[in-house]
TORKOL-4160 file (C-alpha; in steps of 0.2 Angstrom, whole numbers, padded with zeros to 4 digits, m for minus):
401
<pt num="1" X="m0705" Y="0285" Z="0102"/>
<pt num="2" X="m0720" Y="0297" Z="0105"/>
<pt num="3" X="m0731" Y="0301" Z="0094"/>
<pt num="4" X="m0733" Y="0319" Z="0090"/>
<pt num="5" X="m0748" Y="0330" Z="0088"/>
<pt num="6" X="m0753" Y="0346" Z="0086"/>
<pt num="7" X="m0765" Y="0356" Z="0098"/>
<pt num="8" X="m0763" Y="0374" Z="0095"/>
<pt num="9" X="m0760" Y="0387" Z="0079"/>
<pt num="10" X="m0757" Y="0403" Z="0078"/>
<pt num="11" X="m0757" Y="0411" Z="0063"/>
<pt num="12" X="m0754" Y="0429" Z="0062"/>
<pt num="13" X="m0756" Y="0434" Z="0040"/>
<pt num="14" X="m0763" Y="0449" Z="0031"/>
<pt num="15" X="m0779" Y="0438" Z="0029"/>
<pt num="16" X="m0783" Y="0433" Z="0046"/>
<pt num="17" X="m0774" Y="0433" Z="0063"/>
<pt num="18" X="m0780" Y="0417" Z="0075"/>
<pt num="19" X="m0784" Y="0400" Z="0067"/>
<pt num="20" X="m0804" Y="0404" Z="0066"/>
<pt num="21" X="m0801" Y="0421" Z="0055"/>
<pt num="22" X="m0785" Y="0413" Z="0046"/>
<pt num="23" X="m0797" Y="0397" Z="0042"/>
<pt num="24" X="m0812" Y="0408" Z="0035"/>
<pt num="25" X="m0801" Y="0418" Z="0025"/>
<pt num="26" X="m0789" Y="0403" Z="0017"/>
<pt num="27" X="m0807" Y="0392" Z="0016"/>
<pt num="28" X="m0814" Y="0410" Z="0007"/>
<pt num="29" X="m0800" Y="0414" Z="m0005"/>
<pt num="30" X="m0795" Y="0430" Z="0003"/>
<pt num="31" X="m0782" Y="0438" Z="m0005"/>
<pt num="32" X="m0770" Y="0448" Z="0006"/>
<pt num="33" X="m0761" Y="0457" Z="m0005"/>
<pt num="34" X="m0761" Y="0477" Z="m0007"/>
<pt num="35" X="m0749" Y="0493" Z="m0011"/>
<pt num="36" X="m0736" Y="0493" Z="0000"/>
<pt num="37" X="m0736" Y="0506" Z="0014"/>
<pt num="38" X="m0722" Y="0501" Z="0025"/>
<pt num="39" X="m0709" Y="0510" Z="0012"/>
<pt num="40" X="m0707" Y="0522" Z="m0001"/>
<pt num="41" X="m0709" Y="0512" Z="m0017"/>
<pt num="42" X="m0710" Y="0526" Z="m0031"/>
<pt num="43" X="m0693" Y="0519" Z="m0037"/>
<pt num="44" X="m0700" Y="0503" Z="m0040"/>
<pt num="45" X="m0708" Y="0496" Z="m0056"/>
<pt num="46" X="m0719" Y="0482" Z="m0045"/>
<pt num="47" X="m0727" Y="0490" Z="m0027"/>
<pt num="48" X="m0736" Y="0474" Z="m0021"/>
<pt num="49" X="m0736" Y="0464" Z="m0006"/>
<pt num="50" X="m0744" Y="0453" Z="0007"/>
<pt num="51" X="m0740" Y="0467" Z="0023"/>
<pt num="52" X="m0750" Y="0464" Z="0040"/>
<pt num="53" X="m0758" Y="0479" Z="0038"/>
<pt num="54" X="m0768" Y="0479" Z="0055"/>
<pt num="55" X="m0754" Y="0470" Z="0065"/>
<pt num="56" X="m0754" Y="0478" Z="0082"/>
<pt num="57" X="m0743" Y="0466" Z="0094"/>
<pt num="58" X="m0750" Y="0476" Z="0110"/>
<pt num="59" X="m0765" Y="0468" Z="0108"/>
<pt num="60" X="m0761" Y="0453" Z="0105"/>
<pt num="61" X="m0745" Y="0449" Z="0117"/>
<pt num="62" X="m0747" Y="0448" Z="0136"/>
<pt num="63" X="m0727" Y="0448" Z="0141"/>
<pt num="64" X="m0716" Y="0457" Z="0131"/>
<pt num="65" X="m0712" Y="0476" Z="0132"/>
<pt num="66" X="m0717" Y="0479" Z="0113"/>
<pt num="67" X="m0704" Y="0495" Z="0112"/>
<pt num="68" X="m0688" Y="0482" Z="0117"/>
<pt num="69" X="m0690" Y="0470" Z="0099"/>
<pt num="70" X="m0691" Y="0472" Z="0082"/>
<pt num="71" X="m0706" Y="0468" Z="0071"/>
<pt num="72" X="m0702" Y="0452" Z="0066"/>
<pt num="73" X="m0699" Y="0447" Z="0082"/>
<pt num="74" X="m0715" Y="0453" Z="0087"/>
<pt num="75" X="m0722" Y="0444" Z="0073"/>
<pt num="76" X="m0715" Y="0427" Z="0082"/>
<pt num="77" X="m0721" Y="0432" Z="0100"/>
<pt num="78" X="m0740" Y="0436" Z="0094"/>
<pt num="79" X="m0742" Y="0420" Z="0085"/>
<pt num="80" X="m0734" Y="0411" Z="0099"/>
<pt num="81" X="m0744" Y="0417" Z="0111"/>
<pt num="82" X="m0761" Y="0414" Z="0099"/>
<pt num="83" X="m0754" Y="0394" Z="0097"/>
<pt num="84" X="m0751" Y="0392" Z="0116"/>
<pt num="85" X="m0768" Y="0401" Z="0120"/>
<pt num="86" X="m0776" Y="0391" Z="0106"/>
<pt num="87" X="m0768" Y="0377" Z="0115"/>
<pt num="88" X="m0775" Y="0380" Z="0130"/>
<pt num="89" X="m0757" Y="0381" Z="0139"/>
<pt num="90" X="m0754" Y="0397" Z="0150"/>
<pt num="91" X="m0736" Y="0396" Z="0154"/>
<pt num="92" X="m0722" Y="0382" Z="0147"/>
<pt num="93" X="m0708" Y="0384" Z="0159"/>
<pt num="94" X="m0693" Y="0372" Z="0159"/>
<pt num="95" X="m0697" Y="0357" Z="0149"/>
<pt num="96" X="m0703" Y="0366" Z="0133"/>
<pt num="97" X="m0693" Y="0371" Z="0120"/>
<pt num="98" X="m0696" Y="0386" Z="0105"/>
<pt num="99" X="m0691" Y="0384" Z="0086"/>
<pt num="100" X="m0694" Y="0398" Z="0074"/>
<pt num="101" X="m0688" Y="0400" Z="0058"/>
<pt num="102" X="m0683" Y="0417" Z="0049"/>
<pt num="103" X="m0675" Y="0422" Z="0030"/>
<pt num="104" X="m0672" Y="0439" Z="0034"/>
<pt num="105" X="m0672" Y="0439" Z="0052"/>
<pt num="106" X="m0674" Y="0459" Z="0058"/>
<pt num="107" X="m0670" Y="0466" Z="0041"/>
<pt num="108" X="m0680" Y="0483" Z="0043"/>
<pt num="109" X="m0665" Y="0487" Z="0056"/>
<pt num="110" X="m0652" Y="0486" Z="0043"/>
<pt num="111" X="m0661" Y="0496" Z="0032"/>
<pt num="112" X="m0664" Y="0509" Z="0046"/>
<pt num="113" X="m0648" Y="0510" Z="0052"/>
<pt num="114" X="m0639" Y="0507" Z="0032"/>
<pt num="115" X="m0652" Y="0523" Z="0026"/>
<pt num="116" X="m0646" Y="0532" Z="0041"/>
<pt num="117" X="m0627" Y="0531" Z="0038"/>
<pt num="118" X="m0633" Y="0535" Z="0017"/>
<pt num="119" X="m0640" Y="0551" Z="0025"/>
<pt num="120" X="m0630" Y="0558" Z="0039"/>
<pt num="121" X="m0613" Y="0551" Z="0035"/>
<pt num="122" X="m0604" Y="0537" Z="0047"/>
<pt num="123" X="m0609" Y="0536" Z="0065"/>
<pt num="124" X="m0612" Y="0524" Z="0080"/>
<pt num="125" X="m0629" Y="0515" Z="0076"/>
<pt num="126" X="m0646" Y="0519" Z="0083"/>
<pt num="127" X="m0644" Y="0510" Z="0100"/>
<pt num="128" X="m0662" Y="0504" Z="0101"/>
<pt num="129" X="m0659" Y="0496" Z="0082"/>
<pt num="130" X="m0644" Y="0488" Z="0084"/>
<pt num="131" X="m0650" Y="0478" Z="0101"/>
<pt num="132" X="m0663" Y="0470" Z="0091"/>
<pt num="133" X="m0654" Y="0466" Z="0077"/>
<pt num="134" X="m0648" Y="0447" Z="0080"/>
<pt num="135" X="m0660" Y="0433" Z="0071"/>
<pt num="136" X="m0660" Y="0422" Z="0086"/>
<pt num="137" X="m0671" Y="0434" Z="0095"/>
<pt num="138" X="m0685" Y="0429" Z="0084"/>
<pt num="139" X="m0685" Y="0411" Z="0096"/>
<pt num="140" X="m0681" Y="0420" Z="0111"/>
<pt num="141" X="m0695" Y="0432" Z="0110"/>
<pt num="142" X="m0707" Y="0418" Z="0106"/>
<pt num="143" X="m0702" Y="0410" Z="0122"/>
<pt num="144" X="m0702" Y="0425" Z="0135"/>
<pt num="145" X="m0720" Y="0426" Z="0128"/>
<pt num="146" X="m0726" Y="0411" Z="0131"/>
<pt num="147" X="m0714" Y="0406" Z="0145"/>
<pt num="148" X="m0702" Y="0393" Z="0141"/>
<pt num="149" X="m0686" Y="0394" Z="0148"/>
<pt num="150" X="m0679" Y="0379" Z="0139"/>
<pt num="151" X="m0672" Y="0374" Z="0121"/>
<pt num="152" X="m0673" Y="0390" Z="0111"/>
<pt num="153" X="m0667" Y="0390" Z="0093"/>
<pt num="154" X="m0668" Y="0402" Z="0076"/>
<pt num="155" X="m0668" Y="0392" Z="0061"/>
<pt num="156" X="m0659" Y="0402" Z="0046"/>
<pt num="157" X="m0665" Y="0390" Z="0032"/>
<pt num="158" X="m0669" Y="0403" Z="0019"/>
<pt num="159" X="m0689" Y="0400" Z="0014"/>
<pt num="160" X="m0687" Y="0382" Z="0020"/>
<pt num="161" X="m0684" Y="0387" Z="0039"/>
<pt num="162" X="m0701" Y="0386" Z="0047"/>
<pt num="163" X="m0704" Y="0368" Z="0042"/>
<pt num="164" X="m0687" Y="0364" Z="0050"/>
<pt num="165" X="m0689" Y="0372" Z="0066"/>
<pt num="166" X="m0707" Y="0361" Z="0065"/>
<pt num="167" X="m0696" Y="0347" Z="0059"/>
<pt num="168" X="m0683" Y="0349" Z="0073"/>
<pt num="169" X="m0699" Y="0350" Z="0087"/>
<pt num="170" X="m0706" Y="0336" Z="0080"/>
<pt num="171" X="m0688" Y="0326" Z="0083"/>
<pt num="172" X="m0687" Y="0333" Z="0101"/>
<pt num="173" X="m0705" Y="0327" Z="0106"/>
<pt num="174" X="m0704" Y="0314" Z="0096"/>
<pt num="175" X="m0688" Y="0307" Z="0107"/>
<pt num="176" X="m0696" Y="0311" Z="0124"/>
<pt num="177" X="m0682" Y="0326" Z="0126"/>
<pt num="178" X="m0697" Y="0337" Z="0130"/>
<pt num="179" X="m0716" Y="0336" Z="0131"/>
<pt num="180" X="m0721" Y="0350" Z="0119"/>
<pt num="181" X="m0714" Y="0361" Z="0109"/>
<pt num="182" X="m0720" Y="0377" Z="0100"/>
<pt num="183" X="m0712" Y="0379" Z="0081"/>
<pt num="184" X="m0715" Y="0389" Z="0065"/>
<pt num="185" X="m0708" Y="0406" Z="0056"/>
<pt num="186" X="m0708" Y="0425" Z="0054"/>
<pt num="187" X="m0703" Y="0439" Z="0043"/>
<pt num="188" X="m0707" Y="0456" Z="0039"/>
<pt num="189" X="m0706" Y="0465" Z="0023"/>
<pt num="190" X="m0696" Y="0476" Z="0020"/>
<pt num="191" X="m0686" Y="0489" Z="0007"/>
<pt num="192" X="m0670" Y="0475" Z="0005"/>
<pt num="193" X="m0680" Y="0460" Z="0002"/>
<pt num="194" X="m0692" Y="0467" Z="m0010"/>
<pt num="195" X="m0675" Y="0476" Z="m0020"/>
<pt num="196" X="m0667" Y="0460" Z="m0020"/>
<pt num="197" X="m0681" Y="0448" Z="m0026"/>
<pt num="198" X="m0684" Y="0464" Z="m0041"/>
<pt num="199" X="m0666" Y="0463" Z="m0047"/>
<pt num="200" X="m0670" Y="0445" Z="m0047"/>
<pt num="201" X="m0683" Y="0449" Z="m0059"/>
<pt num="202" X="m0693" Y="0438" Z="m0049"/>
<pt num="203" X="m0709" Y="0449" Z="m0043"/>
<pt num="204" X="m0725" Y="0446" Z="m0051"/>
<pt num="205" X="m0734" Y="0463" Z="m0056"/>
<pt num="206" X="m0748" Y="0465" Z="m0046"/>
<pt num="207" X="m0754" Y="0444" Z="m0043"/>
<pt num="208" X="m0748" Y="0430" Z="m0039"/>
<pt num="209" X="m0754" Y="0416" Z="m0050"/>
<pt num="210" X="m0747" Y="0399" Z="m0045"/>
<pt num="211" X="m0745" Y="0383" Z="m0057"/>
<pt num="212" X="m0756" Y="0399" Z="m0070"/>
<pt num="213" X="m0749" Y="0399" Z="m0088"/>
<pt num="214" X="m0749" Y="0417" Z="m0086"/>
<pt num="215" X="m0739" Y="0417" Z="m0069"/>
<pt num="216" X="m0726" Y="0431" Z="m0070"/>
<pt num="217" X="m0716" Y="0430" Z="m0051"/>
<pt num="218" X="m0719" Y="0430" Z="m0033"/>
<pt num="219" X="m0726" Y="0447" Z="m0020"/>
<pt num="220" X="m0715" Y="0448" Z="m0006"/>
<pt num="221" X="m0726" Y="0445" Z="0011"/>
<pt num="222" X="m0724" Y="0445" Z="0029"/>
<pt num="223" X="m0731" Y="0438" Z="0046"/>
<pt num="224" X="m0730" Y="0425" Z="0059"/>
<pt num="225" X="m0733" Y="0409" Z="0060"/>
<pt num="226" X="m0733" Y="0396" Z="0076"/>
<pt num="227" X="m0740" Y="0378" Z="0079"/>
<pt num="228" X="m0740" Y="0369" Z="0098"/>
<pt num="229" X="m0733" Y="0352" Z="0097"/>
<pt num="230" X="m0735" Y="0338" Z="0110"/>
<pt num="231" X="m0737" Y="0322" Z="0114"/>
<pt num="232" X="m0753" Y="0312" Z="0111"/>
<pt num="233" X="m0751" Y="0305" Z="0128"/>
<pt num="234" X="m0750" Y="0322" Z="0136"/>
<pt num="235" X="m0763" Y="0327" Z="0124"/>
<pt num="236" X="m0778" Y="0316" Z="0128"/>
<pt num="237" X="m0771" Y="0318" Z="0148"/>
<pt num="238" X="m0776" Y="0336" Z="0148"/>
<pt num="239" X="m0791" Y="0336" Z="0135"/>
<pt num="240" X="m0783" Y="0343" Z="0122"/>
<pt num="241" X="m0792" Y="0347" Z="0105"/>
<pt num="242" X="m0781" Y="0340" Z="0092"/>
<pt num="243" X="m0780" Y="0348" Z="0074"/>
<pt num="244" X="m0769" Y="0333" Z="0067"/>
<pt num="245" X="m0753" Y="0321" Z="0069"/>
<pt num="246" X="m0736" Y="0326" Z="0063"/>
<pt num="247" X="m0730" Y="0309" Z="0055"/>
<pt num="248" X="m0714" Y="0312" Z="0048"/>
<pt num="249" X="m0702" Y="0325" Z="0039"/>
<pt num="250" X="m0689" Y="0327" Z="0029"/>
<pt num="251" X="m0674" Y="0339" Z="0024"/>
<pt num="252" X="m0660" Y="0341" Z="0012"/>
<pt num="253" X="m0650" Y="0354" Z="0006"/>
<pt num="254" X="m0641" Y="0350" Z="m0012"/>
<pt num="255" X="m0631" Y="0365" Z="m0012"/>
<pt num="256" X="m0636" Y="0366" Z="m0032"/>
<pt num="257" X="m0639" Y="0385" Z="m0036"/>
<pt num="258" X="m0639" Y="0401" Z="m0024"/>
<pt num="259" X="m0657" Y="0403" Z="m0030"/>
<pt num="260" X="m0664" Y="0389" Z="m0042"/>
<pt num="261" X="m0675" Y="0373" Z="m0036"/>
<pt num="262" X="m0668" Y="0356" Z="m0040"/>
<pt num="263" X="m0681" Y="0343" Z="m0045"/>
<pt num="264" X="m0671" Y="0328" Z="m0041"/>
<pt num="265" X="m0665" Y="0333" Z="m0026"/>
<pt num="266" X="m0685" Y="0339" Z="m0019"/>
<pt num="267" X="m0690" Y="0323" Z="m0026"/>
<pt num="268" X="m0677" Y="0313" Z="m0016"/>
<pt num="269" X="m0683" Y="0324" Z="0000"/>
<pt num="270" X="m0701" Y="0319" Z="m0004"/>
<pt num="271" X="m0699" Y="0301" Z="m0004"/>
<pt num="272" X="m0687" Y="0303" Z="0013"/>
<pt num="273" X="m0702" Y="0312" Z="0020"/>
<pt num="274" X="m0715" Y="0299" Z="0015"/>
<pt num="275" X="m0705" Y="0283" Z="0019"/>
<pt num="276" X="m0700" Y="0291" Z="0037"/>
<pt num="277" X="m0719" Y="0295" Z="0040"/>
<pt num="278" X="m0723" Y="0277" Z="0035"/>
<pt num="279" X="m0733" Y="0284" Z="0021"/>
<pt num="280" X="m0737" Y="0279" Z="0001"/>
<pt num="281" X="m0740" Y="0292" Z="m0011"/>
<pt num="282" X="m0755" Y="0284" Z="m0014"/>
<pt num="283" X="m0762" Y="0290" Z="0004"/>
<pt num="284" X="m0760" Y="0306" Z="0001"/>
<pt num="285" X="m0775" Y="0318" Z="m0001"/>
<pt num="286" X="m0767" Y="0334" Z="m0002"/>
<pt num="287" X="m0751" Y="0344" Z="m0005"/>
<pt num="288" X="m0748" Y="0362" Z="0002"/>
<pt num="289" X="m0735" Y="0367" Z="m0012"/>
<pt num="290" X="m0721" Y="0378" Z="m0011"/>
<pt num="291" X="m0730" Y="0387" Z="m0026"/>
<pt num="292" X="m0720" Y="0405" Z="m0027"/>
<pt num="293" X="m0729" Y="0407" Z="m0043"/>
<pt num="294" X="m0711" Y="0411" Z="m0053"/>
<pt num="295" X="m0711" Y="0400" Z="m0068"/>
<pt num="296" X="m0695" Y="0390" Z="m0062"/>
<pt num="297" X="m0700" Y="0387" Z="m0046"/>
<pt num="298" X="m0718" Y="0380" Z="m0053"/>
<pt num="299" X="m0712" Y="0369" Z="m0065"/>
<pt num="300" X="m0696" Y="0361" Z="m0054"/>
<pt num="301" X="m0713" Y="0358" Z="m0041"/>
<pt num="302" X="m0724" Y="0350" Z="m0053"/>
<pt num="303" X="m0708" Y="0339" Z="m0060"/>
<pt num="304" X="m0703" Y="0333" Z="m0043"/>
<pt num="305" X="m0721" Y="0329" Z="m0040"/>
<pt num="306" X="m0724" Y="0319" Z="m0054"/>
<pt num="307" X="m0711" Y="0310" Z="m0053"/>
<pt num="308" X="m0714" Y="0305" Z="m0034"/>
<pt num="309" X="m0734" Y="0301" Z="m0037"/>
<pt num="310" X="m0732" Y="0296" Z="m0056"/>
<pt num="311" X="m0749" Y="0300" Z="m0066"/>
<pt num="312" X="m0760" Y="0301" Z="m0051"/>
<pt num="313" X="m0755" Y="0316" Z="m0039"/>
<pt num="314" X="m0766" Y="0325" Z="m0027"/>
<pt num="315" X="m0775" Y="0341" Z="m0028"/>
<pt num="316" X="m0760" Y="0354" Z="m0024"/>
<pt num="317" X="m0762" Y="0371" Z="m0021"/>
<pt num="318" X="m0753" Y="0388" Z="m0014"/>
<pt num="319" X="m0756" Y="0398" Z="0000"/>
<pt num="320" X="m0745" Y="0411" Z="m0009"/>
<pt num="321" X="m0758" Y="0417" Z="m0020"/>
<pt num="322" X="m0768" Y="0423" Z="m0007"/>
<pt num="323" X="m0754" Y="0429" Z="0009"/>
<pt num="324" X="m0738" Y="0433" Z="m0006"/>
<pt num="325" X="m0723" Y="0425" Z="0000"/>
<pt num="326" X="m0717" Y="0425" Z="0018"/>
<pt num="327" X="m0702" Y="0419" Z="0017"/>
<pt num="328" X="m0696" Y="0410" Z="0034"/>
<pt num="329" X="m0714" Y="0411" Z="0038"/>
<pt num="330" X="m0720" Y="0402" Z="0023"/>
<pt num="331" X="m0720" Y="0383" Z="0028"/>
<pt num="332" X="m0726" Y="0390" Z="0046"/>
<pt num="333" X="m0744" Y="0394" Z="0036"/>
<pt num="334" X="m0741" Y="0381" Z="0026"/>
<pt num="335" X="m0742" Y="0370" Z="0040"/>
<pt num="336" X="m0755" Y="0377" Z="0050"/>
<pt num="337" X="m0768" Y="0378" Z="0032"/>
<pt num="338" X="m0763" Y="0358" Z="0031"/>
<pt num="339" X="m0771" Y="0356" Z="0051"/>
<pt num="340" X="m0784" Y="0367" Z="0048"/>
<pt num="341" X="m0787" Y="0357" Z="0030"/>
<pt num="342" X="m0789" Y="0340" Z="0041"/>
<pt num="343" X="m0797" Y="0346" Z="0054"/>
<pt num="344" X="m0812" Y="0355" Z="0047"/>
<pt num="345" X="m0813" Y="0344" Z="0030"/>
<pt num="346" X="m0807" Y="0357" Z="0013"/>
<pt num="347" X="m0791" Y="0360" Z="0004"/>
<pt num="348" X="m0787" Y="0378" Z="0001"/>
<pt num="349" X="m0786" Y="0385" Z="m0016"/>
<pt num="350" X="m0775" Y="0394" Z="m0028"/>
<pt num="351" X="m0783" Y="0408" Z="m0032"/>
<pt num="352" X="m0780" Y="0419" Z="m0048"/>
<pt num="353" X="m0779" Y="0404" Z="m0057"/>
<pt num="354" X="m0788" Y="0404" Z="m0074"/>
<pt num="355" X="m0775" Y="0396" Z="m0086"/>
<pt num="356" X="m0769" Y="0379" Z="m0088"/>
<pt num="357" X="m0751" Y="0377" Z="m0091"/>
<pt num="358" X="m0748" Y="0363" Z="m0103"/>
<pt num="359" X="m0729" Y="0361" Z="m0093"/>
<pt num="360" X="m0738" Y="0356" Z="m0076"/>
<pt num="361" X="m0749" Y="0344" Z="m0085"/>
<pt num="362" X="m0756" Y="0332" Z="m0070"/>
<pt num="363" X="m0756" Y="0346" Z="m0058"/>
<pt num="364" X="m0773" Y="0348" Z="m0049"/>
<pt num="365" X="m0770" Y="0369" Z="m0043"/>
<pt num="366" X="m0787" Y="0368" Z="m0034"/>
<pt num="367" X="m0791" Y="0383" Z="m0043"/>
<pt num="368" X="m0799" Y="0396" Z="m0039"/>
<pt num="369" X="m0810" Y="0391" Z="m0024"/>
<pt num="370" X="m0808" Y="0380" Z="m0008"/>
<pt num="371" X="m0814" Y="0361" Z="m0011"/>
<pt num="372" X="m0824" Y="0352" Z="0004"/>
<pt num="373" X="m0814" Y="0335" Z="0004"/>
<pt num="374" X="m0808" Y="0324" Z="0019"/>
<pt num="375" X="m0791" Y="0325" Z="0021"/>
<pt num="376" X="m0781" Y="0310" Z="0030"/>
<pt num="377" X="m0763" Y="0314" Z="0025"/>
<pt num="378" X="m0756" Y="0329" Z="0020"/>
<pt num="379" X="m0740" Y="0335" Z="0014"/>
<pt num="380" X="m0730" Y="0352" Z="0017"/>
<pt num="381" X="m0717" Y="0358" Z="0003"/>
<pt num="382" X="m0705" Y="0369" Z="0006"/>
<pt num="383" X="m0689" Y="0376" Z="m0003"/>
<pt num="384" X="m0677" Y="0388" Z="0001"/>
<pt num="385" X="m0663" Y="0399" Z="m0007"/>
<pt num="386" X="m0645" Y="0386" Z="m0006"/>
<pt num="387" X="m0655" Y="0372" Z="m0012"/>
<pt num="388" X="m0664" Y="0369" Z="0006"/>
<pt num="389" X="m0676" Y="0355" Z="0004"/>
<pt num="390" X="m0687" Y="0353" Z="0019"/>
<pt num="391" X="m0705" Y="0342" Z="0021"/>
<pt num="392" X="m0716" Y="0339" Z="0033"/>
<pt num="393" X="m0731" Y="0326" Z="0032"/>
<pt num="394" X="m0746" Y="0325" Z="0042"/>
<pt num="395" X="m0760" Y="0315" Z="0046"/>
<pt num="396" X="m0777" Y="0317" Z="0054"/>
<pt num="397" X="m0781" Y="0316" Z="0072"/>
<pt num="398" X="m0779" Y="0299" Z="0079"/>
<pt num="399" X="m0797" Y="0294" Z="0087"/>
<pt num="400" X="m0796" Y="0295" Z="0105"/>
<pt num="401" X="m0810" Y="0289" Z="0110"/>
């Protein structure tokens, strides 16, 4: 078995787009979040979200005809092409293969095409819309980007994809079936997902508040989110930089509710993840929490938690109060803030957290601003809609000196 590193991000958020800007702003406390402008929201009671307000893919990716793919897609390419170049890898041809995970896949099409057919009646779909429609495009269009003509696959594991496509890279790696690997999620917002997580009565009104006594639901959000994994042999080879190690990961999928978290079930994933990566709860210095900020979700987190690390857990905090909730792009940010956090020495924060919930007792939200800490090992949670259970730990850089 190799051991498995990471040695590119690319983040691409509505706080910061490249790891330098994304790590300033997560270290910061920037919140992403505005009125959305992608849609008319008059019908809506709650207008919020975490949109890329400034995302233009034509200055960011090199090989792809921007017109030909849809914006999640181009969410994919752009922060795959910002990992490999933050990599230091130009073009990855045969041996590399591409994971991204998505929710919604291209869901502004369907809207489109569905508002379209509300409107003019029935007719043969907009051409252009409907060729970018499939979800597995998301991987392919990572891939023409950064040019890997291997393995390419879209991960469709609701809000827990992106840490399953990093999960499945690290696998591939791992085994020696390819020398790197570039992983992680998109999404975009758009009119459906917002409608459906309203019905759900699950949309906070204008904040996220994680693990807050006051927390009142999620914002929808959108981005893309890419890591480049490889070996630590080929690392150090080339010269690399190395942000941290991937150790292990976890997934499970208990099939217990279309939409609510199982604690026994996340717990059981936790300890699957921490025995694979050879890890005790009492080495780990930080968790990266699903944290959507609904009051289920929250206290299903904090229950699993405890009942993993016992009295003493580690600081936890959520990158959701800041970007919104990104959905198969989630765990990608989740990911990369968990690098960045062992690379340059903080744990991220929870913003908009003032209140202490007596429920999540023994929960450390880092609240309101970054901590400087040294981070060894760190753990990634992320859950998804159909009881999908996925984690992902990580440890520092190995010295290679």
């Amino acid at each position: 078995m190799h051991r498995v590193v990471i040695t590119g991000l690319g983040p691409v958020s509505s706080i910061g787009i490249g790891a330098d800007g994304f790590c300033h702003a997560v270290r910061a406390g920037k919140s992403g979040i505005s009125r959305i402008s992608s849609f008319d929201v008059s019908g809506f009671e709650h207008q919020m979200a975490g949109e890329v307000a400034d995302f233009d893919a034509g200055k960011l990716i090199t090989r792809l005809n921007v017109a030909d793919w849809g914006r999640a897609s181009l969410f994919a390419a752009a922060a795959a092409r910002l990992a490999a170049d933050d990599a230091g890898i130009q073009d990855f041809g045969d041996d590399a293969a591409v994971l991204m995970g998505t929710t919604s896949g291209e869901i502004p099409n369907v809207v489109a095409m569905t508002e379209s057919w509300y409107l003019n009646g029935p007719a043969t779909p907009d051409g252009t819309l409907a060729a970018q429609l499939p979800a597995g495009r998301l991987a392919l269009a990572a891939a023409q980007e950064v040019g890997a003509t291997g393995e390419t696959m879209t991960f469709s594991a609701a809000c827990a994809a992106a840490n399953c496509a990093i999960g499945y890279a690290y696998d591939l790696v791992s085994s020696g079936e390819v020398p790197v690997a570039v992983a992680g999620g998109a999404d975009a917002v758009s009119r459906f997902t917002h409608a459906a997580f309203n019905r759900l009565g699950a949309l906070a009104k204008d904040t996220c508040r994680p693990f807050d006594r006051e927390r009142d639901g999620m914002l929808t959000a959108e981005g893309g989110a890419a890591l480049v994994l490889e070996t630590l042999n080929g690392a150090i080879e080339r010269g690399a930089r190395i942000y941290a190690e991937v150790l292990g990961y976890a997934v499970s999928c208990d099939a217990y509710h279309p939409s609510a978290p199982e604690p026994k079930s996340i717990a059981r994933t936790m300890d699957s993840a921490l025995r694979r990566s050879g890890v005790t709860p009492d080495e780990v210095d930080y968790i990266c929490a699903h944290g959507t900020g609904t009051r289920l979700n929250d206290r299903v987190e904090a229950q699993a938690i405890r009942s993993v690390y016992g009295e003493t857990t580690p600081p936890v905090s959520s990158l959701k109060s800041m970007l919104g909730h990104t959905m198969g792009a989630a765990s990608g940010f989740g990911s990369i803030a968990c690098a960045l956090a062992m690379s340059r020495g903080f744990i991220p924060p929870t913003i908009n957290h003032r209140h202490s919930d007596p429920e999540l007792d023994g929960i450390d939200p880092v609240a309101g601003t970054a901590r400087e800490a040294t981070v060894r090992v760190a753990q990634n949670n992320a859950f998804g809609f159909g009881g999908n259970n996925a984690i992902v730990l990580f440890g520092s850089a190995p010295c290679t000196s």
